[in-house]
Every structure is written in structure tokens, then in C-alpha cells.
C-alpha positions in Angstrom: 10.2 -9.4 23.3 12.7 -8.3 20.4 10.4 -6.9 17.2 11.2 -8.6 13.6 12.0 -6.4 11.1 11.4 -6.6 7.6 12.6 -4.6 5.0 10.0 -3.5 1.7 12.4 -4.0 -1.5 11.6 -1.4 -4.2 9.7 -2.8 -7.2 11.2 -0.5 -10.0 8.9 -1.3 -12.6 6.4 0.8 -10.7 6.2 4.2 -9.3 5.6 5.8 -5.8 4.3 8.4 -4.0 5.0 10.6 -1.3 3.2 8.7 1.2 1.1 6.2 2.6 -1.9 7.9 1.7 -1.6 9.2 -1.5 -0.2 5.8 -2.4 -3.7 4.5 -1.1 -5.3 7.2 -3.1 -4.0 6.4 -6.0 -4.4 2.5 -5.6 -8.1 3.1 -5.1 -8.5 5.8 -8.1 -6.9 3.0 -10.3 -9.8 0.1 -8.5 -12.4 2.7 -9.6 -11.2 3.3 -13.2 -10.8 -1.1 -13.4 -13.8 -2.6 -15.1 -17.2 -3.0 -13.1 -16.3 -6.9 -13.3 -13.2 -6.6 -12.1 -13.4 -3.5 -9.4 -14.0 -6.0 -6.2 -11.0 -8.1 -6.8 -8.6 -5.2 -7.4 -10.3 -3.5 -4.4 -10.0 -6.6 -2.2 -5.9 -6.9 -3.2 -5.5 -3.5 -2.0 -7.8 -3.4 1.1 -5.9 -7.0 2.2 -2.6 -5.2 2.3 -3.8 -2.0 4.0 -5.4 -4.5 6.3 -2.4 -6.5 7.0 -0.2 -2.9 7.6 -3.0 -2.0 10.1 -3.2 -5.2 12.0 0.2 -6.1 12.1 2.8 -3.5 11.9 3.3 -0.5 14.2 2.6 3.0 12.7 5.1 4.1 9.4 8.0 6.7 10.1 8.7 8.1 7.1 12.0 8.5 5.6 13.6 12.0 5.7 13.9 12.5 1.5 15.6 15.6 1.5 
């Protein structure tokens, strides 16, 4: 069975980081700064798309930025 690709378009507006991880990181550090009212939606955003990459994509290769 052929695998779909998809291909992430940069938003520029916003930053990056280095990697998966430290992207998740920061995401979270930002969840935990939000308001007390607000900290398990912004927490449930994030968590559905790191759910989504683990359930549905294979493992990330990251791009050689040298």
C-alpha cells in the first residue's frame, strides 16, 4: 500500500524550534504561563496534535539544516 504524503506549510507569523521536542516544550511552557481558566483548552489544542502525530504518522526525520 503506497503511503500519502503531506507536506507541513510554514506559518511565518510564528517561530520554530530546533525540534520536535523543544517545540513541545515550549508549547507547554506557554499552556502553563495561559490563565488558570484557560490552561486546559490550550493544553488540550496542543496534546490533540501531538496525539494525532503519534497515532497517525510514522516517526519525524529531521531535515539536515546545515
Amino acid at each position: 500500500m503506497e503511503k500519502t504524503t503531506q507536506k507541513l506549510t510554514e506559518q511565518s507569523m510564528f517561530g520554530d524550534r530546533k525540534n520536535i521536542m523543544e517545540a513541545f516544550d515550549y508549547a507547554k511552557l506557554i499552556c502553563e504561563r495561559s490563565t488558570k481558566s484557560d490552561y486546559v483548552y490550550t493544553m488540550t489544542a496542543l496534546m490533540v496534535i501531538w496525539n494525532t502525530l503519534a497515532n497517525n504518522y510514522e516517526p519525524l526525520v529531521q531535515k539536515n539544516t546545515d
